[in-house]
C-alpha positions in Angstrom: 114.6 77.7 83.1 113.9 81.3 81.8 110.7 83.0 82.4 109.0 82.1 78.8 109.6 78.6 79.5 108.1 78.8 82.4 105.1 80.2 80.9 105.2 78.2 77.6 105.5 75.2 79.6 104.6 74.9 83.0 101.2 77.4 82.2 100.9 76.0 78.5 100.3 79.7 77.4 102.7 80.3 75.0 101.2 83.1 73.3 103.1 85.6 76.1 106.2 87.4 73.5 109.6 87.4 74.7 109.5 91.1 74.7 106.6 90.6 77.7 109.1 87.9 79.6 112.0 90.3 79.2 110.0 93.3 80.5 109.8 91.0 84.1 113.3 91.2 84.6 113.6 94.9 83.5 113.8 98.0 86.0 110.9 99.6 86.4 110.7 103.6 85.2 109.7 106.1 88.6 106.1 107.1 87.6 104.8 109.8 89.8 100.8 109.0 90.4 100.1 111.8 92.4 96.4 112.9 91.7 95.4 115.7 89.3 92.5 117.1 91.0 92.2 118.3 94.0 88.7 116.8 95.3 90.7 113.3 94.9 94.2 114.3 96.6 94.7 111.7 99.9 95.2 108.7 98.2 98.3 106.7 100.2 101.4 107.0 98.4 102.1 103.7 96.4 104.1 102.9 92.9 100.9 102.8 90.8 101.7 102.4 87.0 100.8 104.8 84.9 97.1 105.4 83.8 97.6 105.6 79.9 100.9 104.4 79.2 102.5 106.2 76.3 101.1 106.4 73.4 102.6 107.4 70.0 102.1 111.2 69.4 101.2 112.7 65.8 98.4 110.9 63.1 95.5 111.9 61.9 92.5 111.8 64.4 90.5 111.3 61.5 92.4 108.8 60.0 91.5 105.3 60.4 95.1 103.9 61.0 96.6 100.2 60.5 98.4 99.9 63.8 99.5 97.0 66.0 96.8 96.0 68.5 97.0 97.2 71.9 96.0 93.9 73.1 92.4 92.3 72.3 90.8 94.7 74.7 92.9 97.7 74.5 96.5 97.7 76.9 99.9 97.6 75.1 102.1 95.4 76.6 104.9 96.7 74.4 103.9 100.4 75.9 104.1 99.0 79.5 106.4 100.5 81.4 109.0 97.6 83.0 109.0 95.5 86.0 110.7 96.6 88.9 112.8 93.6 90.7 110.5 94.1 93.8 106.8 94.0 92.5 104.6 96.8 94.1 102.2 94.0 95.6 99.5 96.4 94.8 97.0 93.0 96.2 93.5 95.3 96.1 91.4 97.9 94.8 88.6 98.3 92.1 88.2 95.3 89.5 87.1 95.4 85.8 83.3 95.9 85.7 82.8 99.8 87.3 80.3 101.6 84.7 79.4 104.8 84.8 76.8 106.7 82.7 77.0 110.7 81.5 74.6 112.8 81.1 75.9 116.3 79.3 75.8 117.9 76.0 78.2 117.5 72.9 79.4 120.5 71.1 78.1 120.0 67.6 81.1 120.6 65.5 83.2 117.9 67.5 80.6 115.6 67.8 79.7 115.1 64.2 83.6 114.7 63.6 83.3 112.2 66.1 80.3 110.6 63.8 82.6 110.8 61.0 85.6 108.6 62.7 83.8 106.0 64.9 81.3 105.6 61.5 84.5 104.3 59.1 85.9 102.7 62.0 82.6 100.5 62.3 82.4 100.3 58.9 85.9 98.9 58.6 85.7 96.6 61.3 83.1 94.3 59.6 85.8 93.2 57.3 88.9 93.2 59.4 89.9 95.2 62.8 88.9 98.8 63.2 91.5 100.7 64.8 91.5 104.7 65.1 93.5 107.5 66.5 91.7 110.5 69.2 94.0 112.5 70.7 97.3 110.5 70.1 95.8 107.7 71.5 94.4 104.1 69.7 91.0 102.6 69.8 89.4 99.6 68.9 85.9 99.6 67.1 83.7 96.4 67.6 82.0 95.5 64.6 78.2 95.3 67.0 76.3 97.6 68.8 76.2 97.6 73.1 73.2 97.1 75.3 73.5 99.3 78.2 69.9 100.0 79.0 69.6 100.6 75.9 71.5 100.5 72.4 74.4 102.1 71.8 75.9 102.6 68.3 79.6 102.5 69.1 81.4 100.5 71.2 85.0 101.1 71.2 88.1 100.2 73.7 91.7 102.1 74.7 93.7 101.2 77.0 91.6 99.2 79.3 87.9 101.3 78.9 85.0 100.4 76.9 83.4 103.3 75.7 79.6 103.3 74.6 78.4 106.1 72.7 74.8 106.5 71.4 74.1 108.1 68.0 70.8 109.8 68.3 71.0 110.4 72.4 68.2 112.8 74.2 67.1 113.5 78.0 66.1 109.5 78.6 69.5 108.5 76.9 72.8 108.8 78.4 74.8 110.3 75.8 78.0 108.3 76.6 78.4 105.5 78.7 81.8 103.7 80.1 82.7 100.2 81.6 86.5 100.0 83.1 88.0 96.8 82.3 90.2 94.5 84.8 93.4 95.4 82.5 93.2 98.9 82.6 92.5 99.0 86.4 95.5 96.5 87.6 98.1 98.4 89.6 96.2 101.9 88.8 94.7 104.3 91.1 90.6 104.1 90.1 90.2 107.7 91.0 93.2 108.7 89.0 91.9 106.6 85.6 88.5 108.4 85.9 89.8 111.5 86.0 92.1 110.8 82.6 88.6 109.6 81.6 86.6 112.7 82.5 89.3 115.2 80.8 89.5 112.4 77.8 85.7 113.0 77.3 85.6 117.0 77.6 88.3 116.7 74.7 86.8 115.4 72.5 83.8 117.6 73.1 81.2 116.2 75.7 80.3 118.7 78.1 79.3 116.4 81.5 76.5 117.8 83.2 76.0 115.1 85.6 77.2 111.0 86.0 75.8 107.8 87.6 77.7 105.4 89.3 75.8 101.9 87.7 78.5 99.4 89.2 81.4 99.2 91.3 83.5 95.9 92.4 85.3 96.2 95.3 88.1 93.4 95.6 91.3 92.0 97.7 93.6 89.3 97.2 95.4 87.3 100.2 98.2 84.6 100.1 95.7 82.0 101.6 93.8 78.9 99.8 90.3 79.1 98.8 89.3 76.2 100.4 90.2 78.0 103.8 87.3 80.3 103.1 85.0 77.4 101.6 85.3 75.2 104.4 84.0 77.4 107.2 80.9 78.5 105.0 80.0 75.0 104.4 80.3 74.8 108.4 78.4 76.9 108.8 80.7 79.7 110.6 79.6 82.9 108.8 76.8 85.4 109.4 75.1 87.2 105.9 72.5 89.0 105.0 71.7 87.9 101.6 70.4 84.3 100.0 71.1 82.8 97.0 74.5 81.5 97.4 76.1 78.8 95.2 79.2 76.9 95.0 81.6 76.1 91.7 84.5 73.8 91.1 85.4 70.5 89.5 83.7 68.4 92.3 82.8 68.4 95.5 86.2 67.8 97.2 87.4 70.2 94.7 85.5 73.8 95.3 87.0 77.3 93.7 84.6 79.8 94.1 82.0 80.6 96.2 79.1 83.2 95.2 76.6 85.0 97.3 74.0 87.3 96.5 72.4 89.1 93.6 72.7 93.2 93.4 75.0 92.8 96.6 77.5 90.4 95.7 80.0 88.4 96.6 82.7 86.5 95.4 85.4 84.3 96.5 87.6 82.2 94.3 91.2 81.0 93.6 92.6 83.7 91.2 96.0 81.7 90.8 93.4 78.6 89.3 91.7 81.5 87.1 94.8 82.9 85.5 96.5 80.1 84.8 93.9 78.2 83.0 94.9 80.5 80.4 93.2 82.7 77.5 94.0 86.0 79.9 97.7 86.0 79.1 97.3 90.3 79.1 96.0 89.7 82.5 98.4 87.2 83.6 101.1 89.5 82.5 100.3 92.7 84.1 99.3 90.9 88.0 102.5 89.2 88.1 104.3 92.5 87.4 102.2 94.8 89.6 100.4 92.4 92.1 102.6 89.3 92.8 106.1 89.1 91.8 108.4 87.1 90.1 108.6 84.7 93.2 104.7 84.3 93.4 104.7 83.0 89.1 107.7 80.3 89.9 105.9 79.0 92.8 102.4 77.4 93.9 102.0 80.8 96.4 98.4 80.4 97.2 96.0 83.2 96.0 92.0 83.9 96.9 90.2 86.8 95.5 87.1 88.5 97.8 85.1 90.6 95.9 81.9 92.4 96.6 80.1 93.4 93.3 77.3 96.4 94.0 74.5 97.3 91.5 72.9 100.5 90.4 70.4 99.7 93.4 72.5 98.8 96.1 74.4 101.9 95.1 71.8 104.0 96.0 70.6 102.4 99.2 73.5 103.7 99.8 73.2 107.0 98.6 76.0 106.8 96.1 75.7 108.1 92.8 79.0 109.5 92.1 82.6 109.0 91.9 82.8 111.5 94.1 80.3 110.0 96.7 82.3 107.0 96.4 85.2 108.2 97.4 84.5 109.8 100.3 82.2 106.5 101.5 84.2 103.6 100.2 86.6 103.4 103.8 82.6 103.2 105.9 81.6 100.7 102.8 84.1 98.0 103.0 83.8 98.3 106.9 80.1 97.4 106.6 80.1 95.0 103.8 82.9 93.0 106.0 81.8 93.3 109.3 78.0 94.0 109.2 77.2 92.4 105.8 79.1 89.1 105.7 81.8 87.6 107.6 83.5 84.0 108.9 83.0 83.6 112.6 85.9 82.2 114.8 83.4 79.3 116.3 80.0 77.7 115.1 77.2 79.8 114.4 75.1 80.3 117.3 70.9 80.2 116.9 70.8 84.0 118.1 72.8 86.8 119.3 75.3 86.2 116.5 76.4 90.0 116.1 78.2 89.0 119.5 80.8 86.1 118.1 84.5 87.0 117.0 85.0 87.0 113.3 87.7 84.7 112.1 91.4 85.4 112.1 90.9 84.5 108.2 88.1 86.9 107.7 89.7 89.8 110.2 92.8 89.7 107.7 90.8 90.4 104.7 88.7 93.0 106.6 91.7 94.7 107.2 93.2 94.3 103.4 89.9 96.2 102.5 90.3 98.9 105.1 93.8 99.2 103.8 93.0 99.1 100.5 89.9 101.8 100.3 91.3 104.2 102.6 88.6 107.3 101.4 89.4 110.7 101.1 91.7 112.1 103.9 89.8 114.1 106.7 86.5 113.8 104.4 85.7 110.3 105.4 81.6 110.0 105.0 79.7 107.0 107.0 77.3 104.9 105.1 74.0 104.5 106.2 71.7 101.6 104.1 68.4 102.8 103.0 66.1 99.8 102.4 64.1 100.2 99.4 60.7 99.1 99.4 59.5 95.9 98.6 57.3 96.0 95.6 54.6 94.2 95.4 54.2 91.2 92.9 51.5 93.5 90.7 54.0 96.2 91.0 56.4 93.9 89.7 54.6 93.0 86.5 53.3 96.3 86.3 56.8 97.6 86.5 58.1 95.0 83.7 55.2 95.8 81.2 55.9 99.4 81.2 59.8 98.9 80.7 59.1 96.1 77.5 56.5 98.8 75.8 59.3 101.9 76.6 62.2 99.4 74.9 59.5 98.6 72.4 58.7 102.6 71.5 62.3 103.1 71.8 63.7 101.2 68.8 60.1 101.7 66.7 59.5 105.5 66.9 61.7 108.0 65.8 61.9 110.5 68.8 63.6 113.0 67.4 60.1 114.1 65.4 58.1 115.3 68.7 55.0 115.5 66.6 55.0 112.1 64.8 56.6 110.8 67.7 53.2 111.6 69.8 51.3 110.3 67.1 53.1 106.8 67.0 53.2 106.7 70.8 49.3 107.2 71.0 48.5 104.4 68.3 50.3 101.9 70.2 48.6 102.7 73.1 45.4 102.0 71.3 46.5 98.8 70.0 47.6 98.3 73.4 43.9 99.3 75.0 42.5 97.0 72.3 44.4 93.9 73.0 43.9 93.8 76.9 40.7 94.5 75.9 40.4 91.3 73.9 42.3 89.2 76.2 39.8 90.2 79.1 36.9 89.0 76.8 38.7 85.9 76.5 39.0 85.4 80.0 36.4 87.1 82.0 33.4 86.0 79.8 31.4 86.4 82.9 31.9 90.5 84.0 30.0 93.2 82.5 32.0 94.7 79.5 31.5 98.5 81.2 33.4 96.8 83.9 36.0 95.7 81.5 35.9 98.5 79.6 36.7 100.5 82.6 39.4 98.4 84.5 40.8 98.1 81.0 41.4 101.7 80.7 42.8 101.6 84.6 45.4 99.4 83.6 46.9 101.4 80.4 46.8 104.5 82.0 48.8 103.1 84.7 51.6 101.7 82.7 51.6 104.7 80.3 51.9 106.5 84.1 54.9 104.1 85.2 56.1 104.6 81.4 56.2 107.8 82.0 58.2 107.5 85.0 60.6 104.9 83.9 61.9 107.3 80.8 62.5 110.2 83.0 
């Protein structure tokens, strides 16, 4: 039985071509992944695939071009390079879902080109698919606008990135904003992809001032079943320091992934379960060439995914904000997120003194993958130290959410780019604003002195014009 049979029938995904199925029995081209910049140079050496694959040179970049798709969210499989007989077994790294956000300035010449191309690209994707050509290299416009914070006009994808770019963008607004995707990040170096990234951006004429780090996931994969992992927590043998943990899976006896946490997350699930239930066949395609093997797809290998997932918040508790800050800190991260944050314990949890107990052989081979796995930068390996944001209170907390509806509110209702009428708009709606609590404290405190109200009143809207204030810078 050949490989698309296997696939087709086995897997029931026979949407995979035969061009894909002959690629895993092809040799693989030498691709030398050797960093480009400096700052990042100390990676350990390891077959990584190349980060753009090769794209068609020539065309128009202001042409909206008819071309094939380079898969539904932007990796050719025919512009792939081929499967070596032994796979890499590249089993960790970063996972689809890192975004980062740029702050800079766009030369004005290049940037209203830009306009022009991603405007008939949108334009053209209403009614069919809106490809493009930058710099030899295809996009794909979706036919909606992104929420990232806030709206962003174009949304388009290449070769595994989403790209967000905002129309109208100022000091509050990140000018350009982008989300790696699993595909483009399976058997690539992170660090090397971002810095294709970065020199992709200053091409096309955004000068980067500054970026934020808003996610990162973190993520190994070892040859062991899920319910290994699943049947320890529910014993209880595991130390965290989160809540919120749930459990999914078609029944009880039948559990594939366990979650934990919110900002700081954690995941573990069966990844073999989650690729074969089909509908990622891209996916599918590029892991068993760069991650498992041949061997792994024609048997019933076990596979379980740990990932931890960090948010904008987390990020900076831990003082991380770059790429750069990343790399120096991700060897100390993983170390604390797997020893210090969560881990299985060899015995039952004890009542106290729990920081004592052995972690589990299970849990001390994935700590290990992740060590070996995030390495950091050579001889510039930073520790991480946690800084534990305060706890807001639950006025804070309304407080907080008020100002952020009435800045979403002024963003898509006043034009900011008129300073003057913009300060005009923004004053009326404080008014209405001043008027309406006003009202609703009538309504409800029928029994104070209205020069009370009057004055807590005021209190109230110059505090969340204050925390308005501070939530837009």
């Amino acid at each position: 039985m050949d490989f698309e049979q296997v696939l087709g029938e086995k897997y029931k995904l026979g949407v995979l071509s035969k061009e894909m199925v002959d690629n895993l029995e092809s040799p693989e081209q030498e691709h030398d992944a050797s960093l480009k910049f400096p700052s990042m140079l100390g990676r350990p050496e390891r077959k990584w695939r190349s980060v753009w694959g090769g794209f068609p040179e020539g065309g128009d970049p202001k042409q909206i071009a008819d071309v094939a798709p380079i898969t539904n969210r932007g990796g050719s499989f025919s512009q792939v390079e081929n499967i070596d007989f032994e796979c890499p077994h590249i089993m960790g790294g970063y996972d689809g879902g890192v975004e980062i956000g740029f702050n800079g300035v766009w030369n004005e010449r290049k940037f209203s080109d830009l306009l022009e191309i991603l405007q008939l690209a949108k334009k053209k994707s209403v009614s069919s698919v809106g490809y493009f050509v930058i710099n030899d290299q295809y996009f794909r416009m979706f036919p909606f606008s992104g929420v990232m914070g806030v709206t962003y006009n174009y949304v388009f994808v290449g070769n595994g990135v989403t790209f967000y770019v905002h129309q109208t963008p100022s000091k509050q607004i990140q000018p350009i904003r982008i989300r790696f995707n699993a595909e483009g990040l399976i058997g690539v170096d992170f660090f090397e992809k971002y810095i294709d990234v970065v020199n992709f951006i200053s091409r096309i004429g955004f000068s980067i001032e500054c970026e934020k780090l808003s996610r990162v996931d973190m993520q190994v994969m070892v040859n062991r079943r899920v319910s290994d992992f699943i049947n320890s927590i529910l014993q209880q043998r595991y130390v965290c320091n989160a809540k919120r943990a749930s459990f999914h899976g078609s029944g009880v006896f039948n559990l594939q992934t366990f979650t934990l946490g919110t900002d700081l997350q954690l995941c573990i699930y069966d990844k073999r379960e989650e690729l074969f239930s089909g509908g990622q066949p891209e996916k599918l395609y590029l892991m068993v060439k760069y991650c498992f093997g041949k061997d792994w797809l024609l048997s019933d290998i076990p596979c379980t995914r740990i990932e931890f997932r960090l948010r904008r918040d987390i990020l900076k508790d831990f003082d991380i904000n770059t790429c750069d800050d990343l790399f120096d800190k991700e060897n100390s991260l993983v170390e604390y997120l797997t020893t210090r944050w969560f881990r299985l314990l060899q015995e039952d949890r004890k009542k106290t003194h729990t920081s004592r107990q052995a972690s589990s052989e299970i849990w001390r081979e994935v700590s290990n993958e992740f060590l070996k796995w995030f390495p950091g930068r050579e001889g510039h390996r930073k520790q991480v130290k946690r800084n534990y944001r305060r706890v807001s209170s639950a006025n804070d907390m309304l407080l907080l959410q008020a100002a952020g509806c009435l800045a979403s509110f002024i963003g898509k209702n006043v034009d900011i780019s008129d300073i003057d009428s913009c300060d005009v708009r923004v004053n009326d709606i404080m008014d209405k604003l001043r008027v309406r609590i006003q009202d609703r404290a009538y309504e409800h405190s029928k029994n104070l002195q209205i020069s009370s109200r009057v004055v807590k009143t005021n209190e109230i809207v110059d505090s969340v014009s204050e925390v308005s204030d501070w939530s837009a810078g």
